[in-house]
C-alpha positions in Angstrom: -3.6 26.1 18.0 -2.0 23.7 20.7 -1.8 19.8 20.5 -4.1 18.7 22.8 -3.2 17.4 26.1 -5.1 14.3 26.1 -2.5 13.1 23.4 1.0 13.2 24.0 4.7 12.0 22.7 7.2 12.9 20.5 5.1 11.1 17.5 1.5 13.0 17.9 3.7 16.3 18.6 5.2 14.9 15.1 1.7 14.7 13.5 0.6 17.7 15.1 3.8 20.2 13.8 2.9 18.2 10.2 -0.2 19.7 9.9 0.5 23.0 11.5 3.0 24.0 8.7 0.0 22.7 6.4 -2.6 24.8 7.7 -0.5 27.8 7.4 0.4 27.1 3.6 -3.1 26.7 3.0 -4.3 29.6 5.3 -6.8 27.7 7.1 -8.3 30.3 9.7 -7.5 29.1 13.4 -10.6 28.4 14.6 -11.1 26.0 12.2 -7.7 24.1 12.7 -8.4 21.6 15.7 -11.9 20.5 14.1 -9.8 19.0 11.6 -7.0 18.1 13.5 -8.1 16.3 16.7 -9.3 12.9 16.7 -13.2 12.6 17.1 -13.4 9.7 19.4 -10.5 7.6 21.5 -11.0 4.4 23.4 -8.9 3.0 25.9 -9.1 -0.5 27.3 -8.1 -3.3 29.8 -7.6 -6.6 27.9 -7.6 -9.4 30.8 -6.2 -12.5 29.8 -4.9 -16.0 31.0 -1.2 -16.8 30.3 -0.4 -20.3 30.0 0.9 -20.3 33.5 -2.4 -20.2 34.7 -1.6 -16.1 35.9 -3.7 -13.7 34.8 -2.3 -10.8 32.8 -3.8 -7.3 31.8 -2.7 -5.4 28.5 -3.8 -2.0 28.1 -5.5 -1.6 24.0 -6.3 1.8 22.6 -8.3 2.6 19.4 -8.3 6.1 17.8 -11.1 7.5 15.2 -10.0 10.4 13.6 -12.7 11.4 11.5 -15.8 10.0 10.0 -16.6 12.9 7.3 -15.7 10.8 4.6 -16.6 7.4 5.6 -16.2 4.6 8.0 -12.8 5.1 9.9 -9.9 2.5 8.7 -6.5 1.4 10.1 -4.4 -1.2 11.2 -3.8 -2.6 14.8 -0.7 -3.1 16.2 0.8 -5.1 19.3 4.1 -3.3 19.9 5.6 -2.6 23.0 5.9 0.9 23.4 2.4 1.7 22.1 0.8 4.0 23.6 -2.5 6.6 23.0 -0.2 8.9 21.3 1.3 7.2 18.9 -1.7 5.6 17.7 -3.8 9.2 17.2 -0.9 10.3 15.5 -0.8 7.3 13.1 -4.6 8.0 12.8 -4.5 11.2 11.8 -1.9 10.0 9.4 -4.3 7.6 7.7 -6.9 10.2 7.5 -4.4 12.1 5.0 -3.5 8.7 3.0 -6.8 8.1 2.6 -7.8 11.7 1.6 -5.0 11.2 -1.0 -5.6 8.0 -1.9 -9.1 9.7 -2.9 -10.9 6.4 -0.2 -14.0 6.8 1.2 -12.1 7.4 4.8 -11.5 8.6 7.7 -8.4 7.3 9.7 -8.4 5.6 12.5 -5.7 3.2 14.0 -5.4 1.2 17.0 -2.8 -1.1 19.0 -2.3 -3.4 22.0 1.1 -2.5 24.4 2.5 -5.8 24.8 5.2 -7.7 23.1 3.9 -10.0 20.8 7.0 -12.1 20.7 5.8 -13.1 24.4 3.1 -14.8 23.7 2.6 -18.2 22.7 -0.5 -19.0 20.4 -2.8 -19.1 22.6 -2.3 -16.3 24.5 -1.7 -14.4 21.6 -5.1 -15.9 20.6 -6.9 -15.0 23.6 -5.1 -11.3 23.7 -6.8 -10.0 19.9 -10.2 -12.1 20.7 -10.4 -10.3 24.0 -9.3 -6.7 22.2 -11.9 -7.0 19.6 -14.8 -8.0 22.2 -14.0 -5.0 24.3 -14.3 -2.8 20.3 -17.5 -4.5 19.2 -19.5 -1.1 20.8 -17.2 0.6 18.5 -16.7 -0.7 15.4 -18.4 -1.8 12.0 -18.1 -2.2 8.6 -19.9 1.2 8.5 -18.1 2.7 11.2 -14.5 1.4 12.0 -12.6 -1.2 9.7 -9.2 -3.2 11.3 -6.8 -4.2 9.3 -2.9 -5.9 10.2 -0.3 -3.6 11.6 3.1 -4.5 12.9 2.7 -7.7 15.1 -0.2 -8.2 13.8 -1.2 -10.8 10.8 -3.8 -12.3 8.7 -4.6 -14.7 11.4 -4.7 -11.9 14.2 -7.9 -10.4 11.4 -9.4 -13.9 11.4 -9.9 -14.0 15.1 -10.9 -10.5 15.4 -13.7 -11.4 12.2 -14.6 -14.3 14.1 -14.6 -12.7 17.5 -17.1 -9.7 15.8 -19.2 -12.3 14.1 -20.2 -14.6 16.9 -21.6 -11.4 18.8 -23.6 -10.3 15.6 -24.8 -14.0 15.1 -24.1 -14.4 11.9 -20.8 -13.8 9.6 -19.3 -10.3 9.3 -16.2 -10.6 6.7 -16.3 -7.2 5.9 -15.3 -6.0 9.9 -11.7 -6.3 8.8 -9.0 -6.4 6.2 -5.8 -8.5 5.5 -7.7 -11.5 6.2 -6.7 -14.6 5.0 -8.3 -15.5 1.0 -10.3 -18.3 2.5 -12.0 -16.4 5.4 -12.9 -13.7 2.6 -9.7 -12.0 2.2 -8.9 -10.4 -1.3 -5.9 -11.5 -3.0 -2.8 -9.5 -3.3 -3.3 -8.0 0.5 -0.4 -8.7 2.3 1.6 -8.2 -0.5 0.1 -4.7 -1.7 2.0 -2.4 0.5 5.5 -3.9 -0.2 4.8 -3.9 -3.9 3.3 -0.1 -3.7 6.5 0.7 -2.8 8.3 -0.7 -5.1 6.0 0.6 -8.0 6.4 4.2 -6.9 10.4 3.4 -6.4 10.3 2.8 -10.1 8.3 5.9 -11.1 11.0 7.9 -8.9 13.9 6.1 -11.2 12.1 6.7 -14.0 12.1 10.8 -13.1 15.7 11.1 -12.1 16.7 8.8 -15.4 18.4 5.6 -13.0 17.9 2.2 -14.5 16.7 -0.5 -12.3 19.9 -2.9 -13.4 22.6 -1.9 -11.4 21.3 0.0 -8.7 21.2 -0.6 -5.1 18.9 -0.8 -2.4 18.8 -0.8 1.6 15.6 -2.0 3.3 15.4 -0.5 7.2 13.1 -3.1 8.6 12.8 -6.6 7.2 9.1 -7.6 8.0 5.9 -7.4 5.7 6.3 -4.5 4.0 10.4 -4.6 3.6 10.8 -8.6 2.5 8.1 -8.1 0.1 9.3 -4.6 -1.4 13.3 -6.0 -1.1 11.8 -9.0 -3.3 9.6 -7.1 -6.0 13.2 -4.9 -6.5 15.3 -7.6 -6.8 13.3 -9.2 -9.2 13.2 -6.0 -11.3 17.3 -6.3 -11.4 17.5 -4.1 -8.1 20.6 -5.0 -6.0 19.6 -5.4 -2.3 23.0 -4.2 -0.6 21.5 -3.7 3.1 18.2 -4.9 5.6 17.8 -5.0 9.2 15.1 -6.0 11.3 15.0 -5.6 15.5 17.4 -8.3 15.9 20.1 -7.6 13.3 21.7 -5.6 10.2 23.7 -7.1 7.3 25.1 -5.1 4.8 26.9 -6.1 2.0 28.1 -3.8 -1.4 28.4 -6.6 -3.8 24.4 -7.4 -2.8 22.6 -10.0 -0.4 21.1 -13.3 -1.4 17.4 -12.5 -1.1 15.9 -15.9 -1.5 18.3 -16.8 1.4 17.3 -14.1 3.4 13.2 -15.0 3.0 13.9 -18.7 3.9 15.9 -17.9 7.2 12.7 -15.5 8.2 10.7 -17.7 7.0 11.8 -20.4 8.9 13.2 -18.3 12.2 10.9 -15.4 11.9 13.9 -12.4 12.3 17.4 -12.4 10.7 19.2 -12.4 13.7 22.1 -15.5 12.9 21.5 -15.3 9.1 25.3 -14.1 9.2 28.5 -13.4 11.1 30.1 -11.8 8.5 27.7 -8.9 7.2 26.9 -7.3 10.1 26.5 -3.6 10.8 25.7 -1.9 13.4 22.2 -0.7 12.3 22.2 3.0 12.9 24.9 2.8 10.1 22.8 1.1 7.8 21.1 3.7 7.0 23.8 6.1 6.2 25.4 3.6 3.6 25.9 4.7 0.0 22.8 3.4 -2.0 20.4 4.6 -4.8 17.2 3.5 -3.0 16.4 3.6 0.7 13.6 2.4 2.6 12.6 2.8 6.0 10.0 -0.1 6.7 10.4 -0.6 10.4 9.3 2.6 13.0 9.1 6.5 13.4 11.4 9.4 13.5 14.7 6.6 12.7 15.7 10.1 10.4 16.2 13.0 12.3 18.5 15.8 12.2 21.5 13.8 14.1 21.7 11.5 10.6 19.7 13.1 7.7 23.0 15.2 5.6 24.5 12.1 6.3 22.1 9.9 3.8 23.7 8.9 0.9 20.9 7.6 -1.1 19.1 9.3 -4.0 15.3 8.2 -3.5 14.1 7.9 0.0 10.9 6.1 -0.1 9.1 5.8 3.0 7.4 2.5 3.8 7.2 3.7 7.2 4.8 5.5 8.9 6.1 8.5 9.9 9.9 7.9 9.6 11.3 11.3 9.2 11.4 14.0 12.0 10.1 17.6 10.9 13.8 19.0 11.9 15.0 16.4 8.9 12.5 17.3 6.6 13.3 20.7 7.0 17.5 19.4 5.7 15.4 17.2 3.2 13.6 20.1 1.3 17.3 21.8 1.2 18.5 19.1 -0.4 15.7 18.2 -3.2 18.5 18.3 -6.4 19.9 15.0 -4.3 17.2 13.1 -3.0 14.4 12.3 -4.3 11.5 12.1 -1.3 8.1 9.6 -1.7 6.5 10.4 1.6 5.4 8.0 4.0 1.4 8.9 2.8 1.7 8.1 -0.4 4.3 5.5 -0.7 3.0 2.9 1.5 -0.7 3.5 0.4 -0.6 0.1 -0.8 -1.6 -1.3 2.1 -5.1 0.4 2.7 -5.7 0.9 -1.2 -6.2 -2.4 -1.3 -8.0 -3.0 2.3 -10.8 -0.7 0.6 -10.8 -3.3 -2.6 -11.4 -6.4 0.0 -13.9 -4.0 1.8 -16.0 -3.1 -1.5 -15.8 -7.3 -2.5 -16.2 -8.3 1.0 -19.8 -5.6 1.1 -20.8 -6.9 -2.7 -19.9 -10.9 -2.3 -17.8 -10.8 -5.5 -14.3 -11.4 -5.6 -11.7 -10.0 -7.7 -8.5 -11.5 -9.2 -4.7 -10.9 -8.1 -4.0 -9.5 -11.4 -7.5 -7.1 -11.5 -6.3 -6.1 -7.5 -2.7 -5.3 -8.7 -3.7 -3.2 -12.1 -6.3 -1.1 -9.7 -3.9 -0.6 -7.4 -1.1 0.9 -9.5 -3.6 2.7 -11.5 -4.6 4.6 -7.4 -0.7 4.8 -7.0 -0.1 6.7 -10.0 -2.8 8.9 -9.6 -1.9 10.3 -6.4 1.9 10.1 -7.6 1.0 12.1 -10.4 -1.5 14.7 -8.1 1.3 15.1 -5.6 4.5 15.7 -7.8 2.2 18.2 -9.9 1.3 19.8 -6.7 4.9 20.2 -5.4 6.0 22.2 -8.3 2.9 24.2 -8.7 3.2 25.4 -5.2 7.2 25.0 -5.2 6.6 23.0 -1.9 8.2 19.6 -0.9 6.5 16.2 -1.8 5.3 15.5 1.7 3.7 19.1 2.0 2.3 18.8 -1.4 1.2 15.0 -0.5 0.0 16.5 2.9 -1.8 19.4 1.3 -3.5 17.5 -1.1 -5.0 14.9 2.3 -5.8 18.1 4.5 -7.5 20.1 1.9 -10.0 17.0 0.8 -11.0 16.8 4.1 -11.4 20.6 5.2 -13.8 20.7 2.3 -15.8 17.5 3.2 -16.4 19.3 6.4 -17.2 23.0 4.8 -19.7 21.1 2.8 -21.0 18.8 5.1 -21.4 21.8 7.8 -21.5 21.5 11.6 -24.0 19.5 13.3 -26.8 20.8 15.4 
């Protein structure tokens, strides 16, 4: 089988040589390969909007449905610059695996705006996510497609897009999206749950290689949601946070980094760019630092076979979507006695584990507590920790194979059963 044409890019070919190597451990036949493989619907649009200038402006938005074998499609949307069609079917396809894992009621599906989100004011940025979801309305539902937050995205980018969905149905719809704010129906413990996922499956990593949490170190490869929030559940387990970057800046420091400073400068600046003079690093170096935890939070394929045998870290966990080239995971499974691998699938389920728990309270109209959303998630976590490291050394495969094997298989066999319509 050949990646299709209609999707291109280094990070669908990515997605696409993934499942290949896959297929082949689990001998799917051929001709059955790009049913499960190629996405089952893709939308491009035009978003028009007026800039505060009074200039009119047009931002190209895509959304990508994987597959709907399982369920309603679900994935983030993200406004990022260099988005494009590829990337976001690869990320979709990559949700339909996490989700399959994750044992949800899923397919994947992702979507994303190309535009700079740091280029907008409020009211563009505003007028940008009403006018994306207005051109999806024909393609979405709580049945069919659920949005959640992606990078550049927020809880108040899902409150626009629920109220953008809802005026066109006429009444409200709170269940069209995830990682909404509590008071527009969002569930508690959201925007914290991938950041804390991957902190929880950190500690079941320590916990298998015998490293206590006092005393050892951690760098964080992109400071936003997902990083801050897993750099603060660490550090308050006794984790020592030697190293984070974002797109503006690195610091690094061995004797470890105030975090409380470094969440009130974001806070109140938004990036860590001017936190320090004195801690910088150039941050393609970041990441080759000595440390017992590292965590790429920020974009794909930032490990590749340039830099992978020169990580010095014994767990790599992957908060990242798709941060790891196949040519480095092919250096990675050489060196399994040194570093410890949670893939990108499984550790930064978090996120979409507990989309699905806003989903089911936001379908029933009863709400659960922080505490009941963080004791069902880790329950989910362990589970597919558990599925995937029994899986790796039954089939003497690496963790994101046997994580990968796991996803693909569910949903080969939701489609044997479920047959081929007409």
């Amino acid at each position: 089988m050949q990646s299709s044409s209609a999707y291109g890019g280094e990070v669908f070919d990515m997605a696409f040589r993934q499942f290949e190597a896959v297929a082949n451990h689990l001998d799917i036949p051929t001709d059955e390969r790009q049913r499960i493989f190629l996405p089952k619907r893709a939308v491009v649009v035009s978003c028009p909007i007026h800039r505060d200038d009074g200039s009119t402006a047009v931002f190209q938005g895509y959304r990508v449905q994987h597959h709907l074998t399982l369920g309603p499609t679900k994935g983030g949307t993200r406004f990022a610059a260099n988005v494009d069609v590829g990337e976001v079917a690869a990320l979709a396809v990559w949700m339909s695996w996490k989700c399959a894992l994750a044992g949800l009621p899923y397919g994947g599906a992702k979507g994303g705006v190309t535009v700079d989100p740091h280029t907008l004011s409020p009211r563009e940025m505003e007028a940008l996510s009403r006018r994306y979801m207005q051109e999806m309305i024909p393609f979405v539902g709580p049945h069919i497609d659920v949005m959640a937050p992606d990078m550049g995205t927020n809880e108040q980018v899902m409150a626009w897009f629920m109220d953008t969905y809802s005026m066109y149905q006429g009444k409200t719809v709170s269940e069209i999206v995830t990682g909404k704010p509590v008071e527009t129906g969002g569930t508690l413990g959201r925007r914290e749950a991938t950041g804390r996922g991957v902190a929880y499956l950190v500690g079941q990593a320590m916990k298998k290689i015998n490293l206590s949490h006092s005393g050892a170190t951690a760098i964080i490869q992109g400071y936003g949601n997902v990083g801050s929030i897993a750099a603060l559940t660490l550090a308050s387990q006794g984790v020592r946070i030697i190293g984070v970057s974002d797109h503006t800046a690195a610091f690094y420091d061995p004797k470890g980094l105030d975090v409380g400073a470094l969440e009130r400068h974001v806070r109140e600046r938004r990036v860590l760019r001017g936190f320090s003079n004195e801690m910088t690093i150039d941050p393609a170096d970041l990441l080759l630092q000595k440390c017992d935890v590292l965590v790429p939070a920020a974009t794909e394929r930032v490990i590749g076979s340039e830099n992978v045998s020169k990580l010095q870290c014994r767990i790599l966990a992957e908060g990242a979507n798709g941060p790891t080239t196949p040519e480095a995971d092919e250096i990675l499974d050489q060196r399994r006695d040194e570093i410890f691998v949670i893939p990108d699938i499984l550790c930064n389920a978090g996120g979409v584990i507990v989309s699905y728990f806003e989903w089911v309270q936001g379908l029933q109209q009863f709400f659960w507590s922080e505490r009941e959303v963080m004791d069902r998630l880790y329950q989910a976590l362990q589970r597919s920790y558990d599925q995937v490291l029994g899986r790796a050394k039954r089939d003497n495969i690496s963790h994101r194979n046997a994580a990968l094997a796991i996803g693909v298989e569910t949903v080969m066999r939701a489609k044997a059963t479920r047959g081929l319509f007409p």
